[in-house]
Each structure stands twice: as C-alpha cells, then as structure tokens.
N, C-alpha and C positions, 0 to 999 in steps of 0.2 A: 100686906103682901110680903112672901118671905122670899128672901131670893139664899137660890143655892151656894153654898162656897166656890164654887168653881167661876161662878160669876163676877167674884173679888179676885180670882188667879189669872184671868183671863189675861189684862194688860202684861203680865208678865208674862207669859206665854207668846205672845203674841208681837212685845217689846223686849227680847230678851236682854240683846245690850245694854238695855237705859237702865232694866233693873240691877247690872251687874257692876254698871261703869260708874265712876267718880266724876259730880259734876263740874266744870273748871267754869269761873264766873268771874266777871269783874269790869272796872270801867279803864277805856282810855283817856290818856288827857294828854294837852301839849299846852303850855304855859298857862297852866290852871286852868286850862278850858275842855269840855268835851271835844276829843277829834270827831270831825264828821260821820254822817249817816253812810253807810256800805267801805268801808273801810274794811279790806281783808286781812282776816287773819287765820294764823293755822298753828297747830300744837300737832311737830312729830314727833310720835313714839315708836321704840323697834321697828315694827310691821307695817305700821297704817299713819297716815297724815288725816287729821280730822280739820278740818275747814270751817270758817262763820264768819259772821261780817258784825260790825258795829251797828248802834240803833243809832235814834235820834239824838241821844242822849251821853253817847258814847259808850256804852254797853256792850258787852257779848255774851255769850254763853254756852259753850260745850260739852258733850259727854262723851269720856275718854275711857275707852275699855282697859285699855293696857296700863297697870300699874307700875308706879317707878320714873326714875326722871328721864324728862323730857324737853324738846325747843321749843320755844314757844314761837312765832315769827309773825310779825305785821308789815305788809305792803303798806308804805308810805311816802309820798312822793316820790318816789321813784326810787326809791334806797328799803332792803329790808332788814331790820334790825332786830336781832334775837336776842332770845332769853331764858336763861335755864330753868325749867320749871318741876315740880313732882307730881303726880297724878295717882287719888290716893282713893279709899274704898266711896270714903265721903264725898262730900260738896266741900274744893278749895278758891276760898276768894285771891283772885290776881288782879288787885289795881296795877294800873302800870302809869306812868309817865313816859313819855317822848321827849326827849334832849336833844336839841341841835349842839355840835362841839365839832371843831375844825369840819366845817362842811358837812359830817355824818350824824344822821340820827342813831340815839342810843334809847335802850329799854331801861330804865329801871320802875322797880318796886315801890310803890308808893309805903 
C-alpha cells in the first residue's frame, strides 16, 4: 500500500507549534531524590507561559515556540524558585536540583 506525501505532512500541519518549537526536557531532584509526581512547573518567554508537571519519576517535558532566554519556575512548597533558561530550535536537557538555603529553595543545574 502506498501512502501519499501528504500523509507524512499531515502531523505537521495539523501540530504546527511542536514541529517549529524547541523541546525543553529534563528531571527534578531535591537531595538526590526525584521530586514528587504533579509538581508544577512553567518556562516564561516574551509572549506566552508554557506550563507541565513532573512524572513519577521526576520528569517533565515542554515545547516552547519562542526562541531565546527564558524563566524557568517550579511551584515547591509553597516558595517558587526560578531559573534562567534558553529555548533553542532543538530538544534542550534541563536537570535541575532544588536547594534549601536560609529557608528558600534555589534552582540550580545539575
């Protein structure tokens, strides 16, 4: 069975942002551990706030149309602690750590 080209352009058609956007991926942890399951987080750029939660595993993974640097921000205990991030044509990995220090949680890069 031969299928027509238009049948391989379709997803993109159809998903225009995903094919255009830079994927942002990566895990969280807080004292070497994965943070919990549904843990929000959100990567703003210029225009738009792109939102996703952690897996089971500590995982996330967004596609961010706007290229160029960006915040990165996760809802944690009740404190949100950001992080300068870039959002780029490709898939960029962002491990991150969570640090408690004088009472406030900090981002950094694994």
């Amino acid at each position: 069975m031969k299928r027509s080209p238009i049948f391989f352009l379709l997803p993109f058609v159809i998903f225009p942002a995903m094919s255009y956007s830079g994927e942002m991926f990566g895990t969280l942890r807080e004292g070497g551990k994965a943070v919990p399951k549904g843990i929000k987080i959100e990567v703003v750029a210029a225009d738009t706030t792109y939102a996703g939660e952690t897996d089971a595993y500590g995982s996330y993974r967004l596609f961010v149309v706007e290229k160029g640097k960006c915040t990165f921000k996760v809802y944690y205990n009740k404190q949100i602690p950001l992080f300068e991030v870039y959002s780029y044509d490709k898939s960029t990995r962002y491990d991150m750590n969570i640090e408690l220090k004088d009472g406030k949680y900090l981002l950094k890069r694994k």
